[in-house]
N, CA, C and O atoms as a printed pandas DataFrame, in Angstrom:
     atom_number atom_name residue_name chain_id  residue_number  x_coord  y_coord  z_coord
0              1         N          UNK        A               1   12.146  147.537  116.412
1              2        CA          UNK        A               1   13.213  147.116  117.291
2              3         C          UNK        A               1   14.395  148.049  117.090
3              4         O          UNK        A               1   14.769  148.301  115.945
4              5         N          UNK        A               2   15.066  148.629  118.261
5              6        CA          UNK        A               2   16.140  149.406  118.514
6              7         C          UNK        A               2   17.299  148.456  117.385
7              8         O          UNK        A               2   17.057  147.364  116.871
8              9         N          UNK        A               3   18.675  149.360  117.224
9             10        CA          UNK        A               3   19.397  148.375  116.915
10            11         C          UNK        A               3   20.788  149.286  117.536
11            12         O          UNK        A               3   21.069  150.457  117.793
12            13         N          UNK        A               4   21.461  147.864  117.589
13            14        CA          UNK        A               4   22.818  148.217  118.505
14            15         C          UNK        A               4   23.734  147.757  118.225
15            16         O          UNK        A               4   23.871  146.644  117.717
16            17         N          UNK        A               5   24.486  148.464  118.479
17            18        CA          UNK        A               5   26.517  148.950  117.829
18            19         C          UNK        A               5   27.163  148.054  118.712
19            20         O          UNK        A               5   26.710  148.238  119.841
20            21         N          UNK        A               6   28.033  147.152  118.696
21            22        CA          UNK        A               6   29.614  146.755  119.542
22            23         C          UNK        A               6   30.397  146.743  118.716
23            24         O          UNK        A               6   30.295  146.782  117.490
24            25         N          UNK        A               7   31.447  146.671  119.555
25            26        CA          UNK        A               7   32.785  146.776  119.186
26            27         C          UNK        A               7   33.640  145.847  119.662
27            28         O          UNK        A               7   33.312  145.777  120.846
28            29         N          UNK        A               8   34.354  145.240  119.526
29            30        CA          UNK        A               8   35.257  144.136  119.832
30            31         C          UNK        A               8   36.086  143.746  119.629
31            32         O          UNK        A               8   36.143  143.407  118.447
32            33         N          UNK        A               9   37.650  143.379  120.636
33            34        CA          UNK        A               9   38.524  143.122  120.436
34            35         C          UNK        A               9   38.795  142.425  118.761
35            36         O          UNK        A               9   37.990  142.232  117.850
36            37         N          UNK        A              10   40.288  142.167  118.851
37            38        CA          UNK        A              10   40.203  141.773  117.654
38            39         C          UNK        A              10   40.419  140.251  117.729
39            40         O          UNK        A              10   40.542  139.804  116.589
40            41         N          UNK        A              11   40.520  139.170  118.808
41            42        CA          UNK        A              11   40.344  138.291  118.840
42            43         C          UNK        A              11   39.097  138.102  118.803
43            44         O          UNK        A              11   38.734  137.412  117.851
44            45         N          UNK        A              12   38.174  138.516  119.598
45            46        CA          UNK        A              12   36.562  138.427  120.063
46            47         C          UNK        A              12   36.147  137.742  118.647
47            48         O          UNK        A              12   35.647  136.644  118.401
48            49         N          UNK        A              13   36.798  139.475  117.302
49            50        CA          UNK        A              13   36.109  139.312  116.020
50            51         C          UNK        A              13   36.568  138.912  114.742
51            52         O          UNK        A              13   36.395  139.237  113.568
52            53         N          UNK        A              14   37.400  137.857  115.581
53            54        CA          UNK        A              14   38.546  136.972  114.537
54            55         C          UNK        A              14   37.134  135.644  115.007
55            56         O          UNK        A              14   36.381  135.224  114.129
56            57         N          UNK        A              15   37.011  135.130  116.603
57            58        CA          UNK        A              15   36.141  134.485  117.326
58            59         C          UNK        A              15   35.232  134.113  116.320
59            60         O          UNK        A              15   35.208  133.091  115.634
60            61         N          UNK        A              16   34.052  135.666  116.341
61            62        CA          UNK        A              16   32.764  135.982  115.581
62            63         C          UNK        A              16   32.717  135.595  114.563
63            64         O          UNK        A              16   31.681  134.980  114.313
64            65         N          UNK        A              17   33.615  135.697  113.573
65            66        CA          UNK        A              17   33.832  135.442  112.545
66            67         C          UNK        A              17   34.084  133.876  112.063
67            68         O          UNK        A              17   33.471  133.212  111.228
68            69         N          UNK        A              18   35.083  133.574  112.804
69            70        CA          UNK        A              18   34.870  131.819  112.342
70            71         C          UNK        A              18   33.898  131.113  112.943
71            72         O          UNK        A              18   33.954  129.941  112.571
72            73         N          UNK        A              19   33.097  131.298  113.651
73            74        CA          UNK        A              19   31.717  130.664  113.963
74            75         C          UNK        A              19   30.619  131.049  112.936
75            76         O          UNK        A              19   29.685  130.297  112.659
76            77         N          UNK        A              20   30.799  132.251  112.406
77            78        CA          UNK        A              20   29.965  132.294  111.225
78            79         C          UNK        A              20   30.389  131.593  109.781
79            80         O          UNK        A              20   29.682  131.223  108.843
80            81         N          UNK        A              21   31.955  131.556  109.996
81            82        CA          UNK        A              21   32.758  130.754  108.736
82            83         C          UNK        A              21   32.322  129.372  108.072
83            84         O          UNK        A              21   32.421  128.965  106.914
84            85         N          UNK        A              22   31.728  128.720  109.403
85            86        CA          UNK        A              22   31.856  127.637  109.963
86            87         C          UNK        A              22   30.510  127.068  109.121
87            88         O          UNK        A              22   30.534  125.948  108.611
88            89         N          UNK        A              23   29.123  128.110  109.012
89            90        CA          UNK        A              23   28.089  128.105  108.316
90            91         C          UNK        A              23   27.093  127.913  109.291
91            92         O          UNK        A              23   25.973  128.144  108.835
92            93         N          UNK        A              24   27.106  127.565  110.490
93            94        CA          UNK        A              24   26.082  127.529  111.067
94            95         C          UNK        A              24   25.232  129.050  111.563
95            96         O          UNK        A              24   24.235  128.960  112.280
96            97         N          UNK        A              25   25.670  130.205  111.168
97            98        CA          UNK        A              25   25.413  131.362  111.220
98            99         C          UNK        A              25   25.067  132.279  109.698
99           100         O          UNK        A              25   25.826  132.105  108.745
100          101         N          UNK        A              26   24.299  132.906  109.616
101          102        CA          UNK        A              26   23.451  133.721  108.694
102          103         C          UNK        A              26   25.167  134.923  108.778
103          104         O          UNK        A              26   25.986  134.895  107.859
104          105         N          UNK        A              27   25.307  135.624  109.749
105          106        CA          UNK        A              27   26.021  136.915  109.965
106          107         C          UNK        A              27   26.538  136.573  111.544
107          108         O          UNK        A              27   26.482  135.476  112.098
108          109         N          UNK        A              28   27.056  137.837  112.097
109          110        CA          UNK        A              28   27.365  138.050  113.083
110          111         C          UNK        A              28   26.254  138.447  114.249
111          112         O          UNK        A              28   26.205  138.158  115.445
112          113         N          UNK        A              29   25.461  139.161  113.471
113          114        CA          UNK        A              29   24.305  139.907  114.219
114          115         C          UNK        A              29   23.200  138.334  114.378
115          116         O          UNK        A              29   22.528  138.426  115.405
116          117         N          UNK        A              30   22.930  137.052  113.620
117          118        CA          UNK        A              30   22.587  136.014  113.600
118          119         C          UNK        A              30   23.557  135.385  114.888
119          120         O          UNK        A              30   22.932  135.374  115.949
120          121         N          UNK        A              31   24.549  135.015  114.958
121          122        CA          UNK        A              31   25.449  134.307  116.572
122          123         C          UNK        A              31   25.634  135.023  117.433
123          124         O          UNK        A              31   26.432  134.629  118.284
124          125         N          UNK        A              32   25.103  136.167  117.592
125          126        CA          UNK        A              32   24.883  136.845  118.586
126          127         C          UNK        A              32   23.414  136.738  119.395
127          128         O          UNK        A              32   23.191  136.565  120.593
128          129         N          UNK        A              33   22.796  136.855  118.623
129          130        CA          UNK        A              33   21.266  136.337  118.965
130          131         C          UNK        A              33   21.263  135.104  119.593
131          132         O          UNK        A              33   20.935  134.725  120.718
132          133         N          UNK        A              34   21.712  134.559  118.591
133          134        CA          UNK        A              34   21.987  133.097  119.148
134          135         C          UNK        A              34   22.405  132.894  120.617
135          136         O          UNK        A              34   21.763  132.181  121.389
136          137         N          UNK        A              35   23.390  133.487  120.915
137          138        CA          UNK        A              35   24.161  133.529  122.446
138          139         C          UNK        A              35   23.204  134.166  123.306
139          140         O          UNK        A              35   22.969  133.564  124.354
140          141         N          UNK        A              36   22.565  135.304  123.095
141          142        CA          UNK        A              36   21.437  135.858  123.956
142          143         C          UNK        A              36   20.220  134.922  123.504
143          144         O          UNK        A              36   19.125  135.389  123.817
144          145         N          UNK        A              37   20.200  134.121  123.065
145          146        CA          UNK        A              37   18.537  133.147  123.367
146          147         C          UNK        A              37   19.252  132.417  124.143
147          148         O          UNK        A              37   18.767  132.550  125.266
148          149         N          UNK        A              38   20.452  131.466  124.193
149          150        CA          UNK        A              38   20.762  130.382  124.742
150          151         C          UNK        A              38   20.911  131.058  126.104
151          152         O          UNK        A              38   20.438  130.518  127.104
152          153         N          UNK        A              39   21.629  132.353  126.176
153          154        CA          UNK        A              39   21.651  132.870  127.821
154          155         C          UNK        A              39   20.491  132.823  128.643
155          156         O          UNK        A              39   20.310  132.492  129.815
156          157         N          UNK        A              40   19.625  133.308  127.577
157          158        CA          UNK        A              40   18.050  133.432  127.978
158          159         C          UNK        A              40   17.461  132.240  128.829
159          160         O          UNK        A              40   17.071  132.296  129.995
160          161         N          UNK        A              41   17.486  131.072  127.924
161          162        CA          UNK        A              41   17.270  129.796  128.419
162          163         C          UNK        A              41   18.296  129.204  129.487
163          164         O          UNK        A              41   17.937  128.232  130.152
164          165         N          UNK        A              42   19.638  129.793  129.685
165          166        CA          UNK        A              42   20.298  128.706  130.602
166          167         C          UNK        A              42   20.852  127.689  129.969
167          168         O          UNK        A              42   20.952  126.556  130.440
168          169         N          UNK        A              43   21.214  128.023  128.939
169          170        CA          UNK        A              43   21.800  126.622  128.141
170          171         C          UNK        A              43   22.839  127.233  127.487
171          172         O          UNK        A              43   23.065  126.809  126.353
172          173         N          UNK        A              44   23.571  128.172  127.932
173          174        CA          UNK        A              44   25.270  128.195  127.731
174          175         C          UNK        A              44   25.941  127.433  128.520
175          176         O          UNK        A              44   25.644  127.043  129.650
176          177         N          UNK        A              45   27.179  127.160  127.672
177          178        CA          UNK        A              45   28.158  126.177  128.541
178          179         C          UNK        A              45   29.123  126.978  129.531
179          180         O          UNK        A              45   29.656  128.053  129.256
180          181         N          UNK        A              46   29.240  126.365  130.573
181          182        CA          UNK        A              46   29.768  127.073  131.618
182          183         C          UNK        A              46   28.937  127.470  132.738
183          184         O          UNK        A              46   29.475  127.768  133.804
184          185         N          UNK        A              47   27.615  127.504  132.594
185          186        CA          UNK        A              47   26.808  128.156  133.733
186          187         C          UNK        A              47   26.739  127.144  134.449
187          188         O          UNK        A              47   26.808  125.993  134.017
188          189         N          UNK        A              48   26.612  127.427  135.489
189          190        CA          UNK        A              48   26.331  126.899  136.917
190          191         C          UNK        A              48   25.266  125.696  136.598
191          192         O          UNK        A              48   24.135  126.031  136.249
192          193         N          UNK        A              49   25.557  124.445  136.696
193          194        CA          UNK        A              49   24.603  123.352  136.714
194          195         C          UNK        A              49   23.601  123.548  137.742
195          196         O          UNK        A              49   22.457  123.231  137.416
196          197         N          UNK        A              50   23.785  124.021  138.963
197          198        CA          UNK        A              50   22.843  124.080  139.906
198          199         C          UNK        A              50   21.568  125.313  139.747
199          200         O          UNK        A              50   20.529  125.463  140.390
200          201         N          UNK        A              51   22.059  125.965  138.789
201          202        CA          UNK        A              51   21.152  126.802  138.037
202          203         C          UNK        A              51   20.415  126.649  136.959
203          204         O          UNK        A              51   19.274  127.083  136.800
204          205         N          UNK        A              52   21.107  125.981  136.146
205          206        CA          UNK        A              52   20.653  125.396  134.628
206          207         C          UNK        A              52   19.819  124.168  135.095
207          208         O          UNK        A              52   18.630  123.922  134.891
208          209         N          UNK        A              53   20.479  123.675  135.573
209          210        CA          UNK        A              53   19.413  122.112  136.154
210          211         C          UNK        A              53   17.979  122.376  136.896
211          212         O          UNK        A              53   17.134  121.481  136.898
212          213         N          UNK        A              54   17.677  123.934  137.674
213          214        CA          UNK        A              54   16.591  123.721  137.517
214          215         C          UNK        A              54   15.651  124.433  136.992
215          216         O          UNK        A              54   14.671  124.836  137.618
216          217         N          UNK        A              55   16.017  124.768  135.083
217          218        CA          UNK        A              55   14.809  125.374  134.576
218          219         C          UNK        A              55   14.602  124.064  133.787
219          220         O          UNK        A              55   15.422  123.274  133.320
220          221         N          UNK        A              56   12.810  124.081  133.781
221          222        CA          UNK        A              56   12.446  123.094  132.780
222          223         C          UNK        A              56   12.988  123.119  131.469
223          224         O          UNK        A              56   13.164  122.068  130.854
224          225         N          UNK        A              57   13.347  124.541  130.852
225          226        CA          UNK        A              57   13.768  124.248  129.723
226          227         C          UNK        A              57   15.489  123.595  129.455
227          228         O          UNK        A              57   15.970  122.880  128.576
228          229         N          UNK        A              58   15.796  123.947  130.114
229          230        CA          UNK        A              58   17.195  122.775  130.256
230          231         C          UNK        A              58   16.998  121.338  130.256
231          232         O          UNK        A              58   17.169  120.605  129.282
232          233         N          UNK        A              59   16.584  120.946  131.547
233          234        CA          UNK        A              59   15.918  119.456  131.711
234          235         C          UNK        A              59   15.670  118.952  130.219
235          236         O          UNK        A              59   16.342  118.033  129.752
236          237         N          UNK        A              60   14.638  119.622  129.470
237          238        CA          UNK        A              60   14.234  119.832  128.151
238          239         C          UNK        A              60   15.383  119.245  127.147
239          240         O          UNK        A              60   15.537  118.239  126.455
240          241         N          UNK        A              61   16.047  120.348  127.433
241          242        CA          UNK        A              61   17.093  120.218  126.386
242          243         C          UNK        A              61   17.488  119.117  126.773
243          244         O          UNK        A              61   16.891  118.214  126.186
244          245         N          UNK        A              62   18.449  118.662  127.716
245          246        CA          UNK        A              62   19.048  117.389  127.926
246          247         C          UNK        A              62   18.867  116.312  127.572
247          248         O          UNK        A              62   19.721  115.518  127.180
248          249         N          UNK        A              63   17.111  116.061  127.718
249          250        CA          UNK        A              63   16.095  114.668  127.854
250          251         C          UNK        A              63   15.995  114.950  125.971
251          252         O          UNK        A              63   15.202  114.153  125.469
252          253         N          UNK        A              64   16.366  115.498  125.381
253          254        CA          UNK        A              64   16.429  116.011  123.820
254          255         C          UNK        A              64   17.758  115.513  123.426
255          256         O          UNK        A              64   17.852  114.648  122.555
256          257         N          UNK        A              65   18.746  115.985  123.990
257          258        CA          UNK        A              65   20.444  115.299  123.528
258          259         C          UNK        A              65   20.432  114.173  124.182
259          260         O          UNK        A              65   21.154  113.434  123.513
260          261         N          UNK        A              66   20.044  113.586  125.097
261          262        CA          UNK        A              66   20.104  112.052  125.177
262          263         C          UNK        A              66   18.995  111.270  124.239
263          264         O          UNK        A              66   19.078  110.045  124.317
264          265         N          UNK        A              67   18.261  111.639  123.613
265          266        CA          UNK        A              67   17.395  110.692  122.976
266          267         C          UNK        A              67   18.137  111.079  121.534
267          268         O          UNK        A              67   18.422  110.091  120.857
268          269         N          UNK        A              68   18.354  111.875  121.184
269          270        CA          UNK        A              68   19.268  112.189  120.000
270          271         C          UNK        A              68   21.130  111.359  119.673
271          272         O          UNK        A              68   21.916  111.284  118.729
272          273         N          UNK        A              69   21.069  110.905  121.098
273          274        CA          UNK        A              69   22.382  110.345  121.453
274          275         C          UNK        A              69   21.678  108.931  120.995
275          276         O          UNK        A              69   21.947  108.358  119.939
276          277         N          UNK        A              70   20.776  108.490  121.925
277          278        CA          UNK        A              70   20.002  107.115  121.724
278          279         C          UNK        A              70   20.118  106.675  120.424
279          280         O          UNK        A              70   20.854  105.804  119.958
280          281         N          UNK        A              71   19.075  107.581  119.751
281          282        CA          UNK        A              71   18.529  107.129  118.625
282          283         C          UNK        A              71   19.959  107.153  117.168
283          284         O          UNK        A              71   19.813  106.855  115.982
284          285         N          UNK        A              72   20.786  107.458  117.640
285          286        CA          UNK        A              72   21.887  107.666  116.840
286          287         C          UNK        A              72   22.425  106.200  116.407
287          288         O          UNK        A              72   22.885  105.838  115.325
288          289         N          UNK        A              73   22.270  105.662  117.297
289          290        CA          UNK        A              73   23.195  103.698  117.651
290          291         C          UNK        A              73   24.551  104.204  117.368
291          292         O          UNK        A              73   24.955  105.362  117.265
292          293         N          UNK        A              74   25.270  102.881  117.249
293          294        CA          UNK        A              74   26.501  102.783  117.708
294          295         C          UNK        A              74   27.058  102.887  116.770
295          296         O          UNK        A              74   26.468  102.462  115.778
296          297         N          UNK        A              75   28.427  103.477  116.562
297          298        CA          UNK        A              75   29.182  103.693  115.501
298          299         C          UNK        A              75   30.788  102.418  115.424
299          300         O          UNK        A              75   31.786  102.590  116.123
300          301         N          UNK        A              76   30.651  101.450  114.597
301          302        CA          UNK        A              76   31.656  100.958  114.532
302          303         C          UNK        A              76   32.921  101.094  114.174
303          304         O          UNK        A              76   33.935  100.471  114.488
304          305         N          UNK        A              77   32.743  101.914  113.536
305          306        CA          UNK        A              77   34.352  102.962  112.721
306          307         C          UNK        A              77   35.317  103.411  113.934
307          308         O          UNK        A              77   34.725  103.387  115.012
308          309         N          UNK        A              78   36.630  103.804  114.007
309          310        CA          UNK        A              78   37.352  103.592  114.461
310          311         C          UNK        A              78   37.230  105.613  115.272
311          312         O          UNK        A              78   37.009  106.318  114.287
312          313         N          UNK        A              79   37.269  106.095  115.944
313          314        CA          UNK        A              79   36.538  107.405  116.618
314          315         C          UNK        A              79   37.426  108.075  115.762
315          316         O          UNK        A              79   36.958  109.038  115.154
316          317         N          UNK        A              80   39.671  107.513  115.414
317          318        CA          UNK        A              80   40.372  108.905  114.881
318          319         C          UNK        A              80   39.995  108.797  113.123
319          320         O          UNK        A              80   39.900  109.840  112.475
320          321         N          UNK        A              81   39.864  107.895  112.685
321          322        CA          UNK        A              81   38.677  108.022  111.422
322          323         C          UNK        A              81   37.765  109.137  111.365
323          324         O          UNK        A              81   37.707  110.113  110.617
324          325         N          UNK        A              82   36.915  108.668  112.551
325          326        CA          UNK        A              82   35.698  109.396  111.987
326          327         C          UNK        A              82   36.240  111.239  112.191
327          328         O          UNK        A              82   35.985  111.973  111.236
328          329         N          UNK        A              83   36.916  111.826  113.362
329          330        CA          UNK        A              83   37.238  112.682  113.147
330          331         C          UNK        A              83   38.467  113.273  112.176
331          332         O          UNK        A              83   38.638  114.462  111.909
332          333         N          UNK        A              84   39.066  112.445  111.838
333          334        CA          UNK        A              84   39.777  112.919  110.560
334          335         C          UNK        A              84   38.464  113.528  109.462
335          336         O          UNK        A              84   38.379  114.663  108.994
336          337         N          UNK        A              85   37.276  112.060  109.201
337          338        CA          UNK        A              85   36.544  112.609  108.127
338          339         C          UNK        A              85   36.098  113.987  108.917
339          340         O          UNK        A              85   36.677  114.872  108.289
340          341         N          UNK        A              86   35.458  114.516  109.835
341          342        CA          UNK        A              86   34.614  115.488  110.235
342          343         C          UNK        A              86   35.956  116.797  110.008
343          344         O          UNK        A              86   35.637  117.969  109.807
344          345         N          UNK        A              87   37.118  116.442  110.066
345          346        CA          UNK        A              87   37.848  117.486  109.563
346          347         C          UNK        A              87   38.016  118.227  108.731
347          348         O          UNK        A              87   38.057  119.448  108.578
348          349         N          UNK        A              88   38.175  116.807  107.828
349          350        CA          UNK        A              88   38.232  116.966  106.432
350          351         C          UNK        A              88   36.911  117.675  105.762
351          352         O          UNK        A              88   36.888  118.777  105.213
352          353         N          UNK        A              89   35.877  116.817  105.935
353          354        CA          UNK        A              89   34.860  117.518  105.712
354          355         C          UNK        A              89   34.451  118.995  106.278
355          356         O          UNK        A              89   33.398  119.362  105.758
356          357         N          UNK        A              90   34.915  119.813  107.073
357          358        CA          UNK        A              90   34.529  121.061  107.684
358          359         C          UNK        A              90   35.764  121.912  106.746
359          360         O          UNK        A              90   35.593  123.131  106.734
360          361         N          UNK        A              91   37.065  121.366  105.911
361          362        CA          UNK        A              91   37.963  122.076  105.433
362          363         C          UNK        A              91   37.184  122.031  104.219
363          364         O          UNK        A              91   37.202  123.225  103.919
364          365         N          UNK        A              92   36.574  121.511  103.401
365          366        CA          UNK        A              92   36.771  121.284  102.174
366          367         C          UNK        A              92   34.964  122.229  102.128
367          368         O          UNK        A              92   34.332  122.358  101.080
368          369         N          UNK        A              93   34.471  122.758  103.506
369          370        CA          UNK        A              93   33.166  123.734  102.831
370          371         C          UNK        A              93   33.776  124.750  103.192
371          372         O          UNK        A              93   33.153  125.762  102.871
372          373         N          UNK        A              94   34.652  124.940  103.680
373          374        CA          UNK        A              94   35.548  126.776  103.865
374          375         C          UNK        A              94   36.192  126.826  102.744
375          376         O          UNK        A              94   36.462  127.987  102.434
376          377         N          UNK        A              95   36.639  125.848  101.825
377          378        CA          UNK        A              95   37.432  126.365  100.744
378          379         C          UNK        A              95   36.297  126.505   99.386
379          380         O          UNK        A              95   36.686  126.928   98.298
């Protein structure tokens, strides 16, 4: 496999960088991939629903985050709780 050079603003790779910060990324060259599979499939945010809606693999995905929504049940805790904890918790694996 070829391999290839960008370059990028310095917001872009302030961007790049805290999405990898974040841990859900290996590197940069890892969330980049990432963005070109999801383009691939039609499952970036922002695209045209009337486009995304009709590849099966979207449909897919969806009928996947609603049963993942389902099977979750209901959360009784108070919603600015729970995102305080999800705060807290996302500060305290960057430090």
């Amino acid at each position: 496999m070829g391999e290839m050079t960008f370059q990028f603003p310095p917001a872009l790779e302030r961007w790049i960088e805290a999405q990898v910060a974040e841990g859900r990324y290996a590197d940069a060259a890892d969330y980049l991939r990432d963005l070109v599979r999801r383009d691939q499939g039609g499952l970036l945010p922002g695209m045209e629903l009337s486009h995304a809606s009709e590849t099966p693999e979207y449909i897919a995905w969806v009928r996947e985050k609603v049963a993942e929504g389902l099977a979750s049940g209901v959360c009784e805790e108070d919603a600015f709780a729970v995102l305080d904890e999800i705060v807290a918790n996302r500060k305290a694996r960057r430090a």
